[in-house]
BADRENVEX-467213 format. One line per field, with one value per residue: residue number from 1; chain; x, y, z of N, C-alpha, C in turn. Coordinates in pm, whole numbers, plus 50000, padded with zeros to 5 digits. Each point is the difference from the previous one (the first is absolute). Example, Ala and Ser with C-alpha at 12.3 -4.5 7.8 and 13.67 -1.06 7.14 Angstrom:
k = (1;2)
c = (A;A)
n_u = (51319;49965)
n_v = (49431;50105)
n_w = (50780;49928)
ca_u = (49911;50082)
ca_v = (50119;50119)
ca_w = (50000;50006)
c_u = (50090;49923)
c_v = (50120;50109)
c_w = (50000;50073)
% end
This chain:
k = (1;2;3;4;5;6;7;8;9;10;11;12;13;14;15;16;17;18;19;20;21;22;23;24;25;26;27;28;29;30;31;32;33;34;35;36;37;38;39;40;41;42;43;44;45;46;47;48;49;50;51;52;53;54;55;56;57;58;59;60;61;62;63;64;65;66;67;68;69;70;71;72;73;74;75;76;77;78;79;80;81;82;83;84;85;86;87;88;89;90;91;92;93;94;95;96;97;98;99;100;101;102;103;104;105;106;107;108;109;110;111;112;113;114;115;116;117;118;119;120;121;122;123;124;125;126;127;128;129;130;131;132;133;134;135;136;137;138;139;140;141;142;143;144;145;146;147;148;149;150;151;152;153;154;155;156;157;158;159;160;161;162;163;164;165;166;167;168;169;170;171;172;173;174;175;176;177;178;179;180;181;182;183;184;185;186;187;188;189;190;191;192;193;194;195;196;197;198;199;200;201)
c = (A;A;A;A;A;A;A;A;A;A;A;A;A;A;A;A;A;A;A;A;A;A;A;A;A;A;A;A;A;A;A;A;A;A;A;A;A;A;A;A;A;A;A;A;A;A;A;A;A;A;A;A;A;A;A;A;A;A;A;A;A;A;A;A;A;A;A;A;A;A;A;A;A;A;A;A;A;A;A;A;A;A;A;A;A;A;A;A;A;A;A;A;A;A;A;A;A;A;A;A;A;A;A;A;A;A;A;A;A;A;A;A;A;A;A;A;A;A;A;A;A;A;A;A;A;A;A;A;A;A;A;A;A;A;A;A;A;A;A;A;A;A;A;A;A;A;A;A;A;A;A;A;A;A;A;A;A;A;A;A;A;A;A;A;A;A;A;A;A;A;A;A;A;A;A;A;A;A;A;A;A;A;A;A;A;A;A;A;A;A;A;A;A;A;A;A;A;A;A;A;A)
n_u = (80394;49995;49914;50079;50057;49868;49980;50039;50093;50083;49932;50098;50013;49904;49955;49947;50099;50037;50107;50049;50114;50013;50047;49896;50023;50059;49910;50043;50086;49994;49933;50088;50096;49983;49955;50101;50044;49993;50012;50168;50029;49963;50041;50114;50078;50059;49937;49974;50009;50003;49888;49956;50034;49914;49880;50070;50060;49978;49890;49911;49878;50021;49912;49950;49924;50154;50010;49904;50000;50102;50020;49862;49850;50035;49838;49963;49871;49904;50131;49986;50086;50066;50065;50046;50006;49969;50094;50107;49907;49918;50153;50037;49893;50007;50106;49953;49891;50058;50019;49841;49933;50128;49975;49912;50013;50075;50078;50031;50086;49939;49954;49902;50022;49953;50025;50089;49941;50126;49947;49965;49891;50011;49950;49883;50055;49925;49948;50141;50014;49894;50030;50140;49945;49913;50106;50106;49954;50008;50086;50051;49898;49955;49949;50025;50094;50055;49879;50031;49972;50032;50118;50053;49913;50008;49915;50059;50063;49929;49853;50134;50087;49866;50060;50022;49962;49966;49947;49970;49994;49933;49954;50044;49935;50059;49847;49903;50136;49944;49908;50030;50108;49902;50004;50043;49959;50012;49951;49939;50008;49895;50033;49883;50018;49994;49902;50089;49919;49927;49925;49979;49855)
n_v = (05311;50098;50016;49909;50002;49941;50100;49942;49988;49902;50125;50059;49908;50044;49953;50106;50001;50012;50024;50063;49880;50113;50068;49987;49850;50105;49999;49872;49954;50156;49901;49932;50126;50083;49929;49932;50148;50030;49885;49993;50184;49941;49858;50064;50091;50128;50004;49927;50065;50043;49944;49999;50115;50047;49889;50095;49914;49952;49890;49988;49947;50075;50058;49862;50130;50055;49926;49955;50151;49987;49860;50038;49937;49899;50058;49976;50012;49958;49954;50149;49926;50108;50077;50163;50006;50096;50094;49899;49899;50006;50044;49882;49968;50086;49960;49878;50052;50023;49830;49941;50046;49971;49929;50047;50082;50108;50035;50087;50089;49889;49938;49985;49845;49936;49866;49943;49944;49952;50020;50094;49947;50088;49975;50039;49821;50043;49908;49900;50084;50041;49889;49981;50100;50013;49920;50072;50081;49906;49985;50189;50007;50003;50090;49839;49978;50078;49899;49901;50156;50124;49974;49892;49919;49893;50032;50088;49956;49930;50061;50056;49928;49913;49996;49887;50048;49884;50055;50129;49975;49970;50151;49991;50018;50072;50074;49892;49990;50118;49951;49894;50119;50084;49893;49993;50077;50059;50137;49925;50091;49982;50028;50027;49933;50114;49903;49949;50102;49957;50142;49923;50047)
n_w = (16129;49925;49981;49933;49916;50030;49866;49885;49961;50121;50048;49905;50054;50067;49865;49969;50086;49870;50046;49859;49984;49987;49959;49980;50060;49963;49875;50018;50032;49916;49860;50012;50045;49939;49946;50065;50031;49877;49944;50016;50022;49838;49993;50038;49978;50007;50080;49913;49857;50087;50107;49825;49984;50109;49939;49896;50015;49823;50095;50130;50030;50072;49937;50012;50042;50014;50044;50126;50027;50002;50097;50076;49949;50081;49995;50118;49945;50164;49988;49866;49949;50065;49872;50118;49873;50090;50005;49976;50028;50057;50028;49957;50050;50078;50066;49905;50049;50111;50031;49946;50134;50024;49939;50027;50146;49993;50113;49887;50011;49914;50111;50046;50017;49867;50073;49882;49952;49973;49876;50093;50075;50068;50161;50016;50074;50082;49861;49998;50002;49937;49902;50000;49959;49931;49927;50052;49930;49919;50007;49953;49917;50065;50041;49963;50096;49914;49893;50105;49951;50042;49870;49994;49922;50070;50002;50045;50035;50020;50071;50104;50055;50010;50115;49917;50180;49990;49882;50017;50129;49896;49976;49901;50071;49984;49962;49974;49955;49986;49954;49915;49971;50010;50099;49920;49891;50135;50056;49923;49878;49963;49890;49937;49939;49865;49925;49883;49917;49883;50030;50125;50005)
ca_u = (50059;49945;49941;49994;49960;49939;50010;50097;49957;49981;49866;49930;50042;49862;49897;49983;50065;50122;50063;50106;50113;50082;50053;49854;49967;50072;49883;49895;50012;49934;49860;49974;50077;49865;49855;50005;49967;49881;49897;49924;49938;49842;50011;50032;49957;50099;50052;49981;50148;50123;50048;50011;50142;50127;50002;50081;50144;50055;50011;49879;49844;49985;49884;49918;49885;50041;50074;49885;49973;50083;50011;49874;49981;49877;49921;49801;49872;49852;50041;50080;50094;50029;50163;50083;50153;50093;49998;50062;49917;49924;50034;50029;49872;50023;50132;50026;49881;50103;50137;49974;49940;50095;50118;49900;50086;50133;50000;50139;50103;49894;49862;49929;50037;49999;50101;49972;50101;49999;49883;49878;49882;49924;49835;49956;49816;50021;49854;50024;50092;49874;49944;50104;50019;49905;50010;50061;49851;49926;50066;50011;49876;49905;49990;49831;49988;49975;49905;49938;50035;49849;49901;49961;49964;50029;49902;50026;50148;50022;49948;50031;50117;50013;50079;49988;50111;50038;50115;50064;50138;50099;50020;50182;50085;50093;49916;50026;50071;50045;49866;50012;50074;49996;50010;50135;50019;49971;49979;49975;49906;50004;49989;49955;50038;49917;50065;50052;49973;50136;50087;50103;49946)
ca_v = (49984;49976;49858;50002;49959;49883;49911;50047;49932;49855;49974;50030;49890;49912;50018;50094;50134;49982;50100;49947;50038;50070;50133;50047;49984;50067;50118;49937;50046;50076;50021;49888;50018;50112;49897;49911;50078;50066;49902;49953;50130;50012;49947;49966;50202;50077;49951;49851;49984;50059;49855;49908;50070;49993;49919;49906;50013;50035;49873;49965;50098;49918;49941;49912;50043;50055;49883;49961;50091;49998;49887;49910;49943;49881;49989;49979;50093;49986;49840;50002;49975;50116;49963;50109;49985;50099;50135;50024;49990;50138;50091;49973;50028;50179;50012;49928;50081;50140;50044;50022;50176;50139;49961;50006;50169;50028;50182;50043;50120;50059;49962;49846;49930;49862;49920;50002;49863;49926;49907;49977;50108;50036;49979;50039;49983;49963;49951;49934;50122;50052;49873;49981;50076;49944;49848;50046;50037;49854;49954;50085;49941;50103;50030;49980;49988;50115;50033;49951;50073;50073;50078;49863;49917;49857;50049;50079;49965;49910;50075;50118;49979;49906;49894;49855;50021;49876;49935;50077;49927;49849;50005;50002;50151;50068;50031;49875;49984;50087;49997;49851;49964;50159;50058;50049;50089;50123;50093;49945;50051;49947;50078;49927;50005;49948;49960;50129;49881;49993;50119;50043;50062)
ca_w = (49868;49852;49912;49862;49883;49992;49874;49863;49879;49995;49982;49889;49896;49936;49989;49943;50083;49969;50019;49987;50058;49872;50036;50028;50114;50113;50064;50062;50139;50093;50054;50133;50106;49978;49988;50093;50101;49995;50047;50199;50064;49990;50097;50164;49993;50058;50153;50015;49928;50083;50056;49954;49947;50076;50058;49889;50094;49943;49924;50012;50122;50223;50052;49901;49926;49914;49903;49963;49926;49891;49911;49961;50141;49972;50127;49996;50000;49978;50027;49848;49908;49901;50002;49911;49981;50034;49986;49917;49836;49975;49986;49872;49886;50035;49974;49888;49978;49984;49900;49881;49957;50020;49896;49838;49925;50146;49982;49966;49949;49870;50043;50006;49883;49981;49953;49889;49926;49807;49996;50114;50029;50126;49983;50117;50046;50167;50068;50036;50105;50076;50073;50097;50103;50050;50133;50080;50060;50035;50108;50088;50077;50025;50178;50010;50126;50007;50006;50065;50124;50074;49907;49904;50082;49874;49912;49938;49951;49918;49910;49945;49962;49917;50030;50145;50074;50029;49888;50027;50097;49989;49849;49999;49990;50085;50101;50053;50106;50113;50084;50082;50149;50035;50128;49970;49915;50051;49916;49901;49922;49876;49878;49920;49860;49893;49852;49863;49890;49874;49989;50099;50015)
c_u = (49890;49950;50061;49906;49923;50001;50102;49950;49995;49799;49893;50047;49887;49870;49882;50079;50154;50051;50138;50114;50087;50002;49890;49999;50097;49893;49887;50043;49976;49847;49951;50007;49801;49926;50000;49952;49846;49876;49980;49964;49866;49932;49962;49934;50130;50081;50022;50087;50120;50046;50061;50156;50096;50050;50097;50164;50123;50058;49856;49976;50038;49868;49920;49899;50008;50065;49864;49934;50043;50045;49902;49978;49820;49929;49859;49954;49920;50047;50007;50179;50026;50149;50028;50114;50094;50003;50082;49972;49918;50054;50042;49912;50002;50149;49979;49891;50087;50149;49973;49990;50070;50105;49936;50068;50068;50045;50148;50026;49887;49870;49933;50053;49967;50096;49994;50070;49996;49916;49913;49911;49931;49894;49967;49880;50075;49923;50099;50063;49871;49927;50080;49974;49836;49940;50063;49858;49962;50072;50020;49851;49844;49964;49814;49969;49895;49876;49912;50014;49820;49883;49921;49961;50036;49906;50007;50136;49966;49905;50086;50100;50001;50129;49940;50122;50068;50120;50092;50117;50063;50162;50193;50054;50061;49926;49974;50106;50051;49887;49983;50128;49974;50063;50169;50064;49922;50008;49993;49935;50021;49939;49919;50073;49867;50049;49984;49921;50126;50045;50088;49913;49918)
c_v = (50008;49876;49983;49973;49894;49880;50021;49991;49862;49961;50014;49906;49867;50077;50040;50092;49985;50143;49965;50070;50101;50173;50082;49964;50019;50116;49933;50014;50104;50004;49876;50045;50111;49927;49930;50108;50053;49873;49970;50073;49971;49864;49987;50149;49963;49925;49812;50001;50088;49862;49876;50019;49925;49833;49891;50017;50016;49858;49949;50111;49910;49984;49930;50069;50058;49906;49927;50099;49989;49904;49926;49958;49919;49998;49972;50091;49908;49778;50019;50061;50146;50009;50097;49987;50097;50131;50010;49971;50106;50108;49960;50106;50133;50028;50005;50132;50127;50030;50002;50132;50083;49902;49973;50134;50026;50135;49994;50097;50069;50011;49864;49970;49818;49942;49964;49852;50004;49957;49950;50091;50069;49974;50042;49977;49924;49898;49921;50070;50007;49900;49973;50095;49981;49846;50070;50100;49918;49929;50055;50006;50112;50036;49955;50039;50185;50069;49974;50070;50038;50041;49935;49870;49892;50008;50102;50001;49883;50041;50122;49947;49819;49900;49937;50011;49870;49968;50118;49993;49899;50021;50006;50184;50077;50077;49870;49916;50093;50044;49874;50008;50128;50015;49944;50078;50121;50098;49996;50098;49989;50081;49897;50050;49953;49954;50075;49918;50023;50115;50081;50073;49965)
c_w = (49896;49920;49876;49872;50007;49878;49960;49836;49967;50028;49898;49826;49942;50007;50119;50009;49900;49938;49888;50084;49941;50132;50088;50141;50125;50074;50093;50155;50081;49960;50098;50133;49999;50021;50142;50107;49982;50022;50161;50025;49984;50066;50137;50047;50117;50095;49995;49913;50041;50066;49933;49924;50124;50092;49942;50071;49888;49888;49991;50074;50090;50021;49896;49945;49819;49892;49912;49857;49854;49921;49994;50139;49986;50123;49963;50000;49962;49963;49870;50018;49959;50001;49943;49961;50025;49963;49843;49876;50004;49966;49840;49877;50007;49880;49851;49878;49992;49911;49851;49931;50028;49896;49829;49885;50079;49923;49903;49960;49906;50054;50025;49871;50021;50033;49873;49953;49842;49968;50086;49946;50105;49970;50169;50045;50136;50061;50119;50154;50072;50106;50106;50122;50087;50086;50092;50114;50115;50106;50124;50128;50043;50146;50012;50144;50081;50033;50081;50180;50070;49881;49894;50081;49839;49910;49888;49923;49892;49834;49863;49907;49907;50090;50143;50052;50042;49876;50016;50086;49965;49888;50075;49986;50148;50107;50084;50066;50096;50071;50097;50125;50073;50089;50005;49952;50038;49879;49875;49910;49850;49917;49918;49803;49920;49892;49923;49888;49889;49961;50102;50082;50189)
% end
């Protein structure tokens, strides 16, 4: 069975993530239904989000890994305290970043066009979108694990790249909890993501 819809708009009702309620957010569900696929593929890669589609029976996941995934999950690294909160907040910060930027202008009969209000003013600054999307970065996580193959030595990784691999695992992101259960989450590949600064760039 098909995975659904993870968020809605009941997730986008506080700060920072507020979405008004009005005609517009009917467009949100297919950038939730887009965003939710394209993050696990990058995620999980191919073959692990095929498993995770299909582990859903149509109310829950039969298997606890996926639930864990998605609704969070509290473990050790090293006797520290780390606490992912899941797939679905993370996916919040993606979702919330996209439905801004495909709802700033939108296609019509005449061409790209503003939304427009009475006595409003457009304005166009993303610092707050940019940022949103960039904690999400942040959560989503990094493949520190990576470097530490035939070709790098800790030395060098730490030289190149500026991170303490110790604070590094501890950190709350989605590489990390799927690094902390590997040997559950077979075929595992992960797409690394970069941050956007304030021009989208």
């Amino acid at each position: 069975m098909s995975l659904p819809q993870l968020i809605n708009i009941d997730n986008f009702n506080k700060a920072p993530f507020i979405l008004p309620v009005n005609e517009f957010n009917s467009r949100l569900n297919g950038i939730v239904i887009d965003t939710q696929e394209d993050l696990g593929l990058e995620i999980l890669g191919n073959v692990l989000f095929e498993e995770f589609n299909s582990d859903w029976n149509g109310t829950t996941f039969d298997t606890q890994k996926w639930t864990d995934f998605v609704d969070g999950y509290t473990y050790l690294v090293s006797g520290k305290t780390v606490v992912w909160k899941g797939f679905k907040n993370l996916l919040k910060h993606f979702a919330y970043f996209e439905y801004i930027k495909y709802n700033v202008t939108y296609q019509s009969n005449i061409g790209i066009v503003k939304p427009g209000a009475e006595n409003g003013t457009i304005v166009q600054n993303y610092t707050n979108e940019i940022k949103i999307y960039n904690k999400g970065i942040e959560l989503y996580g990094i493949d520190w694990a990576f470097y530490f193959d035939k070709t790098y030595s800790l030395r060098t990784y730490r030289n190149r790249f500026c991170f303490d691999t110790d604070i590094e695992e501890r950190k709350p992101t989605a590489y990390n909890f799927l690094y902390h259960r590997k040997s559950e989450f077979t075929n595992w590949e992960f797409t690394e993501k970069s941050n956007v600064n304030q021009f989208g760039i």
